[in-house]
PADOMI-630392 format. One line per 3 residues: number of its first residue (from 1); their letters; for each residue z, x, y of N, C-alpha, C. Coordinates in nm, 2 decimals, padded with zeros to 4 digits. Example, Ala and Ser with C-alpha at 12.3 -4.5 7.8 and 13.67 -1.06 7.14 Angstrom:
<sites>
1> as> 00.78:01.32:-00.57:00.78:01.23:-00.45:00.78:01.32:-00.33  00.71:01.28:-00.22:00.71:01.37:-00.11:00.79:01.29:00.00
</sites>
This chain:
<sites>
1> xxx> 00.00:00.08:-00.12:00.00:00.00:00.00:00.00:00.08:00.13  00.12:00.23:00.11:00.02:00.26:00.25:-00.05:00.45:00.20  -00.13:00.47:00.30:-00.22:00.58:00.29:-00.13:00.70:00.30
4> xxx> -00.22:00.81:00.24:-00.16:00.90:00.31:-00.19:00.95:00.46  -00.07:01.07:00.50:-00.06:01.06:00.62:-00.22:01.18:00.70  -00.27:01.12:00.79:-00.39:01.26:00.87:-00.32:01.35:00.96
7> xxx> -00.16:01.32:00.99:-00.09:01.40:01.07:00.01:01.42:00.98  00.07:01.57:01.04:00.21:01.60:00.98:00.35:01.48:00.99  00.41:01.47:00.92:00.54:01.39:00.91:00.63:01.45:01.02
10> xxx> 00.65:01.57:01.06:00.75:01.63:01.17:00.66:01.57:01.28  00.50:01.55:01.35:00.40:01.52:01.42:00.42:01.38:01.50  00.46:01.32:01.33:00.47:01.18:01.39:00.58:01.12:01.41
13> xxx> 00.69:01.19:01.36:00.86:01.14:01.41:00.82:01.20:01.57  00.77:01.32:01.59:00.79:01.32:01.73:00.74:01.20:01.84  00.65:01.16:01.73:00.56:01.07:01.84:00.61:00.97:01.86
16> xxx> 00.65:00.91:01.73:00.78:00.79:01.75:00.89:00.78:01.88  00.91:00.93:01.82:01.05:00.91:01.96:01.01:00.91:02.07  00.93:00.97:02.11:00.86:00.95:02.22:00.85:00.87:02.32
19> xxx> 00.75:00.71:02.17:00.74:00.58:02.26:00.86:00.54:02.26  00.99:00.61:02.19:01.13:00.54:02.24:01.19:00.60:02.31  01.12:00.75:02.37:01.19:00.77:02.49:01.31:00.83:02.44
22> xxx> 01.34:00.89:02.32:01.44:00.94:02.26:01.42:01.08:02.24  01.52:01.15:02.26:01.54:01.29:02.19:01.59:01.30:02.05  01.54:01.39:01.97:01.59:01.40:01.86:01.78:01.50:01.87
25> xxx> 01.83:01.40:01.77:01.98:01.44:01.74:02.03:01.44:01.62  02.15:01.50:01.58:02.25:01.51:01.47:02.26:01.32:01.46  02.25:01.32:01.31:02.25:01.17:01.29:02.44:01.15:01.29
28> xxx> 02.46:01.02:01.38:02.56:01.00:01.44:02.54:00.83:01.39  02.68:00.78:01.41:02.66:00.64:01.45:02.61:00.58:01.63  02.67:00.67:01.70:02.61:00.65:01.84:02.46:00.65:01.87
31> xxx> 02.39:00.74:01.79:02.23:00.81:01.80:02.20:00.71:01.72  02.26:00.63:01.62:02.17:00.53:01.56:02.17:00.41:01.62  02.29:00.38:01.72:02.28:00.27:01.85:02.17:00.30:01.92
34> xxx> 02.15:00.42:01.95:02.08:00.41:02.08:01.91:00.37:02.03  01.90:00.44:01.85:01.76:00.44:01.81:01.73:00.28:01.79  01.82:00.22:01.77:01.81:00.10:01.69:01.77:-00.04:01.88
37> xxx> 01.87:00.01:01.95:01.83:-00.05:02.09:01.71:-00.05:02.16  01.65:00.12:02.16:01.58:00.16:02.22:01.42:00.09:02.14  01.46:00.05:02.00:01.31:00.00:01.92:01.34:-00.17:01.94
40> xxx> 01.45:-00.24:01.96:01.41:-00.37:01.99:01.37:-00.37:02.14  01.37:-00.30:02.21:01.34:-00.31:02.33:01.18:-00.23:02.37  01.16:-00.18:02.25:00.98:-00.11:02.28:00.88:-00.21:02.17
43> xxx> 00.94:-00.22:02.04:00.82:-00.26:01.98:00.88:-00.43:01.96  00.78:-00.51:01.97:00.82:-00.68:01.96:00.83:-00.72:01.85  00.90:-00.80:01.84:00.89:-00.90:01.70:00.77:-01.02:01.69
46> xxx> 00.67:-00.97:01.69:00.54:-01.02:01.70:00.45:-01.04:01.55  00.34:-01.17:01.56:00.28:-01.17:01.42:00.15:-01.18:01.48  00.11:-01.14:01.58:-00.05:-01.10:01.62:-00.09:-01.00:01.56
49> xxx> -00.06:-00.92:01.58:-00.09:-00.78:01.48:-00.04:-00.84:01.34  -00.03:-00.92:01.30:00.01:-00.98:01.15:-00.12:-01.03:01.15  -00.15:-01.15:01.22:-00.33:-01.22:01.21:-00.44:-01.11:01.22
52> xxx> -00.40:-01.03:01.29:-00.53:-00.95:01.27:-00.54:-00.81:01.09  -00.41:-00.82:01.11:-00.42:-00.75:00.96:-00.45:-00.81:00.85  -00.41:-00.94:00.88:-00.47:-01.05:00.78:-00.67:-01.06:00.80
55> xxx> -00.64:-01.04:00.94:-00.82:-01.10:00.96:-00.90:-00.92:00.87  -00.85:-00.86:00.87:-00.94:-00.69:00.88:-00.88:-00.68:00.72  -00.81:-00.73:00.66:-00.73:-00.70:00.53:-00.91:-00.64:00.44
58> xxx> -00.95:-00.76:00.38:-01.08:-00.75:00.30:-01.12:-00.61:00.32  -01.16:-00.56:00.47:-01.25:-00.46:00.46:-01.17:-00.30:00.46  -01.04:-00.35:00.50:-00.95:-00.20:00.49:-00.85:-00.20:00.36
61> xxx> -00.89:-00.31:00.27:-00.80:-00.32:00.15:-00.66:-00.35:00.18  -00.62:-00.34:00.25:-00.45:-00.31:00.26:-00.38:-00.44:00.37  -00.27:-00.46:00.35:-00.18:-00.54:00.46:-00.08:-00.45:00.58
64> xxx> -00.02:-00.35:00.49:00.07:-00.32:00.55:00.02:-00.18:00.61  00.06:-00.14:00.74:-00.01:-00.01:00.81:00.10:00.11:00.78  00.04:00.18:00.80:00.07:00.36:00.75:00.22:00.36:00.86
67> xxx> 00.25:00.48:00.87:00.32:00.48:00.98:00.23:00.56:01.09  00.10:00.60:01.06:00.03:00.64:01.14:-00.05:00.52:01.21  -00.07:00.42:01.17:-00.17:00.31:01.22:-00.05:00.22:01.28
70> xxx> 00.08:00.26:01.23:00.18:00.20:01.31:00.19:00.18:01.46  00.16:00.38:01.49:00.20:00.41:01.62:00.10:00.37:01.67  -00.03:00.41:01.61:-00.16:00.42:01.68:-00.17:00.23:01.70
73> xxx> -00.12:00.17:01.67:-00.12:00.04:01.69:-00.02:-00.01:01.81  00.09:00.04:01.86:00.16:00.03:01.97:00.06:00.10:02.05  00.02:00.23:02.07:-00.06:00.29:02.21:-00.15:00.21:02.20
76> xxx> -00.20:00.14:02.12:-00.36:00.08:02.16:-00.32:-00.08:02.21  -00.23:-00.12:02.09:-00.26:-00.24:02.13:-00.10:-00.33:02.21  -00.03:-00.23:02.19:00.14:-00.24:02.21:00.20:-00.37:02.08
79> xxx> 00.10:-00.31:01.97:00.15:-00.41:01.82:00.33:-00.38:01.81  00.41:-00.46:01.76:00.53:-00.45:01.70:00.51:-00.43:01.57  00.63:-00.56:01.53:00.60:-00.62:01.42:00.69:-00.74:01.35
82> xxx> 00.69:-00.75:01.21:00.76:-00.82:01.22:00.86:-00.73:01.09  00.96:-00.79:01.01:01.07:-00.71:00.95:01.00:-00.62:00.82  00.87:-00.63:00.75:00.85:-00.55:00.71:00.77:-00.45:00.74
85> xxx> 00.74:-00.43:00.85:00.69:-00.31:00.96:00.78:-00.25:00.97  00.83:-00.37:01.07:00.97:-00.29:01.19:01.06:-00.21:01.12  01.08:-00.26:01.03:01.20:-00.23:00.89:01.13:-00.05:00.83
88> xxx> 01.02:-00.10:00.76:01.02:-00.02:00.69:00.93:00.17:00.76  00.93:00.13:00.86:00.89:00.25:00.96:01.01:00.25:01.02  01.10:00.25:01.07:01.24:00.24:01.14:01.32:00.36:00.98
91> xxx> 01.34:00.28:00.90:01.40:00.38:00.78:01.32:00.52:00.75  01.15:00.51:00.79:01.10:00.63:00.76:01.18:00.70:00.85  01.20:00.67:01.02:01.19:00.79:01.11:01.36:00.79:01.08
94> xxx> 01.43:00.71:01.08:01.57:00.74:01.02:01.60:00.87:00.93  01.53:00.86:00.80:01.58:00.95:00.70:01.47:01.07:00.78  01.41:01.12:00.81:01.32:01.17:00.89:01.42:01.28:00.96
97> xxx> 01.53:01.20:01.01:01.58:01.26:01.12:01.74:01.31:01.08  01.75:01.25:00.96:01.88:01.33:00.89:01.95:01.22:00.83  01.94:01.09:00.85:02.05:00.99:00.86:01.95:00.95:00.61
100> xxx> 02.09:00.87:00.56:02.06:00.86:00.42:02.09:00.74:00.42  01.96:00.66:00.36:01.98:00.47:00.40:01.86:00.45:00.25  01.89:00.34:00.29:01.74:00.27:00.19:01.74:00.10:00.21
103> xxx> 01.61:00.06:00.15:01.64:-00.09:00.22:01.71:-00.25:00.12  01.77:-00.30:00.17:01.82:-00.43:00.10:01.73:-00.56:00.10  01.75:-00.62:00.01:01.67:-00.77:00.03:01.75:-00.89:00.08
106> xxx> 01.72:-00.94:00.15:01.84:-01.06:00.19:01.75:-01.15:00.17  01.83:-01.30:00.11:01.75:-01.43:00.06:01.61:-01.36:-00.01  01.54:-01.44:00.03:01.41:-01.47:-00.10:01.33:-01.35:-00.05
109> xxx> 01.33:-01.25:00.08:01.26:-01.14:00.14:01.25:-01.11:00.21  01.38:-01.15:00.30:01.39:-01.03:00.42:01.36:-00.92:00.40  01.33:-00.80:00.46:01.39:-00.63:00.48:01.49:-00.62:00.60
112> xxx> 01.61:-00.56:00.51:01.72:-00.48:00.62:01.70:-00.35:00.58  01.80:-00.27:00.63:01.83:-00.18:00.59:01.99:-00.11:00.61  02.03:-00.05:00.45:02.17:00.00:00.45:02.12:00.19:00.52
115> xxx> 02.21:00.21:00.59:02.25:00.36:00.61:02.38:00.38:00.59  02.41:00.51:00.48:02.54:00.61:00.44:02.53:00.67:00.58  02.65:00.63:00.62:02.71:00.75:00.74:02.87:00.82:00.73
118> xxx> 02.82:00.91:00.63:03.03:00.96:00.56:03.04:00.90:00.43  03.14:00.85:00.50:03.16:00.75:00.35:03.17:00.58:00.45  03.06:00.55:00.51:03.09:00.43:00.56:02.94:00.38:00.55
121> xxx> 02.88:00.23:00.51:02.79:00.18:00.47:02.79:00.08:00.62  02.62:00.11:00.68:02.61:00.04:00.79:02.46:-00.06:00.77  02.52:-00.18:00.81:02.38:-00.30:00.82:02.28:-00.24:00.96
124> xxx> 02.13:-00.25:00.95:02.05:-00.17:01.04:01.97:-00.27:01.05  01.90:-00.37:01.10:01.75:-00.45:01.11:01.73:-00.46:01.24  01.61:-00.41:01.25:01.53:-00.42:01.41:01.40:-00.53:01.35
127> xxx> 01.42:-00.59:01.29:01.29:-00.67:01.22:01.33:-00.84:01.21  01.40:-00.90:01.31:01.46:-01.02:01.28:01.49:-01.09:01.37  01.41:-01.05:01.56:01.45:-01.08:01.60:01.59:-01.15:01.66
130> xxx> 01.67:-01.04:01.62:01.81:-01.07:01.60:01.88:-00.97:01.72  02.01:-00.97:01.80:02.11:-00.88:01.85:02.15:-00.79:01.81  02.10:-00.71:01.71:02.13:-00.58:01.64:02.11:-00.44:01.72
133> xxx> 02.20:-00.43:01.84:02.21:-00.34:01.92:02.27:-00.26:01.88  02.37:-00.22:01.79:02.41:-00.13:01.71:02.44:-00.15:01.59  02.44:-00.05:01.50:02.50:-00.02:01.32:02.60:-00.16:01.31
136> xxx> 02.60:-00.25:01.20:02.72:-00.33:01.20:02.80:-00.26:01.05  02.91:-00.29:01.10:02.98:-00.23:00.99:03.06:-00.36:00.92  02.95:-00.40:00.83:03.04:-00.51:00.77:03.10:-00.52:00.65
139> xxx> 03.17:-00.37:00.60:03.24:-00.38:00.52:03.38:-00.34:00.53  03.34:-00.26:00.65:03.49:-00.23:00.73:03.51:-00.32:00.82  03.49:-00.40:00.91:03.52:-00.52:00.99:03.46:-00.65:00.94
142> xxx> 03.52:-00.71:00.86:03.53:-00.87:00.82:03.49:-00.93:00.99  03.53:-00.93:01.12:03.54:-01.02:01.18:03.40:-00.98:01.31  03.27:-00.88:01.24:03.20:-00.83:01.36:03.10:-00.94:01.32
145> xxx> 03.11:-00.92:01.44:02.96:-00.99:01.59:02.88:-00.93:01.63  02.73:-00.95:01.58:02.65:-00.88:01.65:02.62:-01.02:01.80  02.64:-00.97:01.93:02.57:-01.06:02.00:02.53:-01.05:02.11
148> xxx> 02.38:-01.11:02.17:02.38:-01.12:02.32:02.38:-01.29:02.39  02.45:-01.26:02.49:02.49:-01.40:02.54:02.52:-01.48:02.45  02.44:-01.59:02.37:02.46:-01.71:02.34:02.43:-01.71:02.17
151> xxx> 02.35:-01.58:02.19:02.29:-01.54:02.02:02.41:-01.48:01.95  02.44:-01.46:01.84:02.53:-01.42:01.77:02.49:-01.41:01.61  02.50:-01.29:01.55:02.48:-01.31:01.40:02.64:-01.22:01.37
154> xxx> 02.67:-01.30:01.24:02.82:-01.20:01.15:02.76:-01.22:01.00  02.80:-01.13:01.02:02.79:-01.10:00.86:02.88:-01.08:00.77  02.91:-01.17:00.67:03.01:-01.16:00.61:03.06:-01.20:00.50
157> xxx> 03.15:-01.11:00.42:03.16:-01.11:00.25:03.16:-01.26:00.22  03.11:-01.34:00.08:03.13:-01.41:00.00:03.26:-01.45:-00.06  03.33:-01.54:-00.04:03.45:-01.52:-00.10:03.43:-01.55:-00.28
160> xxx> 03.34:-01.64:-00.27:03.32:-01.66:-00.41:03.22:-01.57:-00.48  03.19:-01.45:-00.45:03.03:-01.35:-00.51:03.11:-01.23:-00.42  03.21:-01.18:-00.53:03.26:-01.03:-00.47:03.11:-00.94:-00.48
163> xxx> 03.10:-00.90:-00.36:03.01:-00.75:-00.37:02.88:-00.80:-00.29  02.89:-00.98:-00.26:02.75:-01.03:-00.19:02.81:-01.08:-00.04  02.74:-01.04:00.07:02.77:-01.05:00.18:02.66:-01.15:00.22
166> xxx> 02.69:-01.23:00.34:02.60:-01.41:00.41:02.60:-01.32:00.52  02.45:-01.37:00.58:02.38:-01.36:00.71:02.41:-01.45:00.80  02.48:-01.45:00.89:02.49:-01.59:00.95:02.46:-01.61:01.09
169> xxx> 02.35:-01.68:01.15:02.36:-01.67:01.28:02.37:-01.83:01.33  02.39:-01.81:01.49:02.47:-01.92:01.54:02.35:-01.89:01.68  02.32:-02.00:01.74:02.28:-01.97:01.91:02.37:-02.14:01.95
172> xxx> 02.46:-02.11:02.06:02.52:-02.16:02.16:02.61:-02.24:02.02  02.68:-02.18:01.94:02.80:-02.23:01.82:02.72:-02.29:01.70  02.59:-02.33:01.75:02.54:-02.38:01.62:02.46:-02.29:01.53
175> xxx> 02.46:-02.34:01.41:02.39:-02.26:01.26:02.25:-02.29:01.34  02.18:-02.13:01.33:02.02:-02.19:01.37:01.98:-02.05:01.26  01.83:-02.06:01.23:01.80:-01.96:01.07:01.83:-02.02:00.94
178> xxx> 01.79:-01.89:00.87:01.81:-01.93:00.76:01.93:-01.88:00.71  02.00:-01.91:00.59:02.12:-01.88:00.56:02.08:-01.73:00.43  02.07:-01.62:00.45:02.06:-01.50:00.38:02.19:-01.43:00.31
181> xxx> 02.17:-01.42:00.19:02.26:-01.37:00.15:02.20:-01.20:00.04  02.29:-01.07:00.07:02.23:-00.97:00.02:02.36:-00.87:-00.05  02.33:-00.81:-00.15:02.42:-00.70:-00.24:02.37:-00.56:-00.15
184> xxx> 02.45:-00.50:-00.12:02.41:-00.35:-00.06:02.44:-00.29:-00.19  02.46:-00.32:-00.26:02.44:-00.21:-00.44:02.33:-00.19:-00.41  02.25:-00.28:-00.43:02.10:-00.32:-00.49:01.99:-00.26:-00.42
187> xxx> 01.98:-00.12:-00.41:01.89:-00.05:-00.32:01.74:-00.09:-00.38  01.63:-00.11:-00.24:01.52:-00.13:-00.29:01.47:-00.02:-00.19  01.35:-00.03:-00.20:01.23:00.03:-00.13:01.09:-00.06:-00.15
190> xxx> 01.01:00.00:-00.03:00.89:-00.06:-00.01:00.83:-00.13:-00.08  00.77:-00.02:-00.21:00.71:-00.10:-00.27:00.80:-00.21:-00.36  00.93:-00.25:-00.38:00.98:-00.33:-00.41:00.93:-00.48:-00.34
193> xxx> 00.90:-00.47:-00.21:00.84:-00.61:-00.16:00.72:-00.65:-00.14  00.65:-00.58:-00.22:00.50:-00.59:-00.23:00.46:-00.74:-00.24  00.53:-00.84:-00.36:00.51:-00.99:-00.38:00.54:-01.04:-00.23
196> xxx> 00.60:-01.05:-00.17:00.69:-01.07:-00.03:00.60:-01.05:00.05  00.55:-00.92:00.06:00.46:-00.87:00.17:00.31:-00.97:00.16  00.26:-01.00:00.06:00.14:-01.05:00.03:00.14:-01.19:00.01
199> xxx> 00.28:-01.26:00.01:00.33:-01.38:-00.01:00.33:-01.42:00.12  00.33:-01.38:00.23:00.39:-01.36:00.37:00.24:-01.39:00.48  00.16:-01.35:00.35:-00.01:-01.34:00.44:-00.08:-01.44:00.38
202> xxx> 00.02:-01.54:00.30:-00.09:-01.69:00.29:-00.08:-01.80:00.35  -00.25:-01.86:00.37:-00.25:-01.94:00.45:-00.10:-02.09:00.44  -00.04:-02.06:00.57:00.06:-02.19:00.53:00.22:-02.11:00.49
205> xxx> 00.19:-02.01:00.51:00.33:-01.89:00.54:00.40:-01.89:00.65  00.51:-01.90:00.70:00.60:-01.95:00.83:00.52:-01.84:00.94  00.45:-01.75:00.90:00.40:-01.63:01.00:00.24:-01.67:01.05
208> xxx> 00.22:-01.76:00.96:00.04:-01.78:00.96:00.02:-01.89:00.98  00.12:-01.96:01.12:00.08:-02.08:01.13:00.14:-02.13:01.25  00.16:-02.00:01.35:00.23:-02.05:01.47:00.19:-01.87:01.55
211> xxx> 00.19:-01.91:01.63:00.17:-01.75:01.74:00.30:-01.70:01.84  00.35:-01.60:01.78:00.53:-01.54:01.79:00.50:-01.43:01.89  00.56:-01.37:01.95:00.63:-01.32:01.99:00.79:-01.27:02.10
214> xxx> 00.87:-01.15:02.07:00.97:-01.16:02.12:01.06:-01.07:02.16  01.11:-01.05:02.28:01.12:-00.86:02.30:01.31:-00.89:02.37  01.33:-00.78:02.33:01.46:-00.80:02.44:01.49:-00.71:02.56
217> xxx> 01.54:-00.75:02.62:01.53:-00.63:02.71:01.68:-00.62:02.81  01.75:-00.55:02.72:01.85:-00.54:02.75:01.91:-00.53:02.91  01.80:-00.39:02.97:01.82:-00.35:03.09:01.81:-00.49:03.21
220> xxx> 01.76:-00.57:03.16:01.74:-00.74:03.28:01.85:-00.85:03.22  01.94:-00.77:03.12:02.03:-00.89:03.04:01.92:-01.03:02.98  01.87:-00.99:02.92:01.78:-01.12:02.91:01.69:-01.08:02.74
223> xxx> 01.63:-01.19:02.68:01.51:-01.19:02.62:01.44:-01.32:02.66  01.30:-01.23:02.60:01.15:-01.33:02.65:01.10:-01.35:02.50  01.05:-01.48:02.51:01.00:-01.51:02.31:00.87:-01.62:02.41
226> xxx> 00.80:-01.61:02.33:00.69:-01.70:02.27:00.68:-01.73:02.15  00.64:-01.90:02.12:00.60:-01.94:02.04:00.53:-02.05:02.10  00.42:-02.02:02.04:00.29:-02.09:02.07:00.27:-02.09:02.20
229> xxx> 00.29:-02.19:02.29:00.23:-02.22:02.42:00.34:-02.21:02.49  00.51:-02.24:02.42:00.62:-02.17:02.48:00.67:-02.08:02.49  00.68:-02.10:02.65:00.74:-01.98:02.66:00.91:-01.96:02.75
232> xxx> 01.01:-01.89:02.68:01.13:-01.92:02.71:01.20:-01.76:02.73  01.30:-01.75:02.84:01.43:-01.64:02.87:01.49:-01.70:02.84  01.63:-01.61:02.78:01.73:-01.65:02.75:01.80:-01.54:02.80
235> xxx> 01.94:-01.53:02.88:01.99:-01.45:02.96:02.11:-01.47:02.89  02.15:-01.32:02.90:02.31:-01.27:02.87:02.43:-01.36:02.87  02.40:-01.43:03.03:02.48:-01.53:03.07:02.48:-01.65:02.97
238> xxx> 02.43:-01.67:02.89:02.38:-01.79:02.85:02.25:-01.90:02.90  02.18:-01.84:03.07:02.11:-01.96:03.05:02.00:-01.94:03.00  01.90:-02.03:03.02:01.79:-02.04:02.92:01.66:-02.13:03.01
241> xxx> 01.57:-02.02:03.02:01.47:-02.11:03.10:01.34:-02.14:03.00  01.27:-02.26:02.98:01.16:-02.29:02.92:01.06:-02.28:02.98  00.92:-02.30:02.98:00.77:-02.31:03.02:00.68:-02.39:02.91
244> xxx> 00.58:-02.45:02.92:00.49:-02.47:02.82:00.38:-02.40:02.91  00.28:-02.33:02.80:00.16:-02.29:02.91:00.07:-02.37:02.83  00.01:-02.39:02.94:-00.16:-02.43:02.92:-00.27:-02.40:02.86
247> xxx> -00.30:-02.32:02.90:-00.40:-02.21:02.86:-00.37:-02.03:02.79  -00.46:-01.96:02.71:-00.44:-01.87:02.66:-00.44:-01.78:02.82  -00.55:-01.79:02.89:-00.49:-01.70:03.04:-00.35:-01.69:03.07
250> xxx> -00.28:-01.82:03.06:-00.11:-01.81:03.10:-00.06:-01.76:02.98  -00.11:-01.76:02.86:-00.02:-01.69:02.77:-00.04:-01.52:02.77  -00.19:-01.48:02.81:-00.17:-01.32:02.82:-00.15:-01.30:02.99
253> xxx> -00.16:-01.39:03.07:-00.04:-01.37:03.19:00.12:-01.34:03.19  00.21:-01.38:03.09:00.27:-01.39:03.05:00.35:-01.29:02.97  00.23:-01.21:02.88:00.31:-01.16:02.80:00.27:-01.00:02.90
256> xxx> 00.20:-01.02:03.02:00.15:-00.86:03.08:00.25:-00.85:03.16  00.29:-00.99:03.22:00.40:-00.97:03.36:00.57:-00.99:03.28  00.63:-01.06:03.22:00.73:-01.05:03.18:00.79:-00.99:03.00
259> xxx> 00.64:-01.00:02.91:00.72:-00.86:02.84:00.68:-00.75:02.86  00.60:-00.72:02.94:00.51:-00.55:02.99:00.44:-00.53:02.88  00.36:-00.64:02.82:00.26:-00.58:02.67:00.17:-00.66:02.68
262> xxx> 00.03:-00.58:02.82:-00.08:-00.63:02.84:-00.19:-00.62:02.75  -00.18:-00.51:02.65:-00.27:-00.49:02.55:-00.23:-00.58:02.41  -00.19:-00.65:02.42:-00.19:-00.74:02.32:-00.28:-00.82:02.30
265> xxx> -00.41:-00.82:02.15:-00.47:-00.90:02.17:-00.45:-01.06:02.16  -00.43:-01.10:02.23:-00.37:-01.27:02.20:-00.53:-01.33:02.15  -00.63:-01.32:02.25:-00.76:-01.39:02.19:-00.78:-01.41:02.02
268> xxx> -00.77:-01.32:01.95:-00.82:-01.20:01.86:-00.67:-01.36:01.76  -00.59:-01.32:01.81:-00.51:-01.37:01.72:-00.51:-01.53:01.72  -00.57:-01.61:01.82:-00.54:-01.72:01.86:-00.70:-01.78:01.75
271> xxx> -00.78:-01.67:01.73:-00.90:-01.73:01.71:-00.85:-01.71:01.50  -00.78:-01.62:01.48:-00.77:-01.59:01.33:-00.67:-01.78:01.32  -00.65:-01.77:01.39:-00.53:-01.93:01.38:-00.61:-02.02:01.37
274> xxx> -00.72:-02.05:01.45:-00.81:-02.17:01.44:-00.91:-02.17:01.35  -00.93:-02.03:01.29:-01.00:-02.03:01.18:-00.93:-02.07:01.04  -00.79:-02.09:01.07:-00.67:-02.12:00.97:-00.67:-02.28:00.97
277> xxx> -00.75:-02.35:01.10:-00.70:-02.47:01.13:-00.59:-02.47:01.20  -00.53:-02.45:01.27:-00.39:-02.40:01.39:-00.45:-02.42:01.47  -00.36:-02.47:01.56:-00.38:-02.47:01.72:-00.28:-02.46:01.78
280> xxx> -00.24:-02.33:01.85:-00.13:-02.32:01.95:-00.04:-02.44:02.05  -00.18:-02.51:02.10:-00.19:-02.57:02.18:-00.14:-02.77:02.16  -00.07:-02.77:02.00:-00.09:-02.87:01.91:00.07:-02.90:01.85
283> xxx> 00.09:-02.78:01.79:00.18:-02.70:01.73:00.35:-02.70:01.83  00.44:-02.75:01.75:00.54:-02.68:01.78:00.68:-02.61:01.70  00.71:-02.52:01.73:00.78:-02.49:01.63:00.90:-02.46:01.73
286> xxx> 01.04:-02.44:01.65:01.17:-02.38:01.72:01.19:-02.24:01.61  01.11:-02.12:01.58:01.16:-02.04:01.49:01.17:-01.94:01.57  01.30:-01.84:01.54:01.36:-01.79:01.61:01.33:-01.61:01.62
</sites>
């Protein structure tokens, strides 16, 4: 599933850090705050670059991108992704850089990821559109919160399934998601979600049938999401401003002036949807 690499592996962690604006460091629990912040706030939780990988799949064989077509996919197009991207390039540049992790499944196919830091096991996902501004430690703190403003995920042991921990997220007190539950025994890797990955790219898949994106941006206390023709902030504070747009002009208006990701092709993706039978413009969804 993916290629080998046309650049060196030392070549392309550099270049990673780069678009995050990071220096390389001694793997720390602080250095993995700042890597894990600095990537929800550069690459999006986006499924455009999902429709186009679906549209180009036939002739390049593959679904999932290298970690080289990764990057070369943010400078060109400012692609994210969604958790088995985000996820599984996030753990490449991780172990890359010193830190020893591997990835977990939650429910029927998430990708997280566990990191050893000592002797202390840390929850990692930048792939979830979630508040995961730093490592959660949810084997040593029963009562953590990941949260911004209103959003909140905890994660937390099973009382009845010693050794399985619940995903649980809440926006403004209520259960909103899905309810995930994962064993950090149970180490997987990539190609472990191959069914998942390719299950994920059929027509009528929660990803192939609505147009996502969603960035956070810490530095304005706020996040910006689209879905479909909505478009909504949600600020630290709690409030919460909505829009419906109109037209695809107000949606790549939109995504150039408030999430700064003018190269995003929206056309490109809007047109793989109507060849699905979708229409943005029809459609509404609350997925988060």
């Amino acid at each position: 599933m993916v290629r080998g690499w046309r650049y060196s592996m030392a070549s392309l962690v550099q270049r990673y850090l780069q678009i995050l604006n990071l220096p390389p460091k001694k793997p720390t629990y602080d250095y993995l705050a700042e890597i894990m912040t600095a990537h929800l706030s550069t690459f999006a939780f986006e499924n455009i670059s999902k429709l186009l990988y679906f549209r180009d799949h036939r002739e390049k064989g593959y679904y999932h991108p290298s970690l080289q077509e990764f990057l070369d996919g943010y400078e060109k197009h400012h692609f994210g992704g969604m958790c088995f991207v985000a996820n599984s390039h996030l753990l490449t540049l991780l172990k890359s850089l010193g830190f020893q992790g591997y990835h977990v499944k939650l429910g029927q196919g998430h990708m997280a990821i566990i990191i050893q830091l000592e002797k202390e096991r840390l929850y990692v996902d930048c792939g979830a559109a979630a508040p995961f501004f730093r490592p959660v430690r949810f084997e040593s703190d029963p009562n953590n919160q990941s949260r911004f403003g209103a959003d909140v995920v905890e994660i937390r042991p099973v009382p009845e399934e010693p050794g399985l921990y619940r995903y649980n997220r809440y926006f403004k007190g209520e259960p909103t998601g899905p309810l995930w539950e994962f064993n950090p025994d149970q180490k997987r890797d990539l190609s472990d979600f191959k069914e998942n990955i390719i299950a994920s790219y059929a027509p009528g898949a929660t990803f192939m049938k609505i147009l996502r994106c969603q960035l956070w941006q810490p530095e304005q206390e706020r996040s910006v999401s689209l879905v479909n023709n909505r478009f909504s902030i949600r600020y630290i504070d709690g409030r919460v401003e909505n829009q419906q747009l109109g037209s695809i002009e107000e949606i790549e208006d939109v995504l150039a002036h408030y999430f700064q990701l003018p190269k995003l092709p929206v056309r490109e993706a809007v047109a793989v949807l109507e060849s699905l039978g979708v229409s943005i413009f029809e459609v509404s969804s609350s997925s988060t």
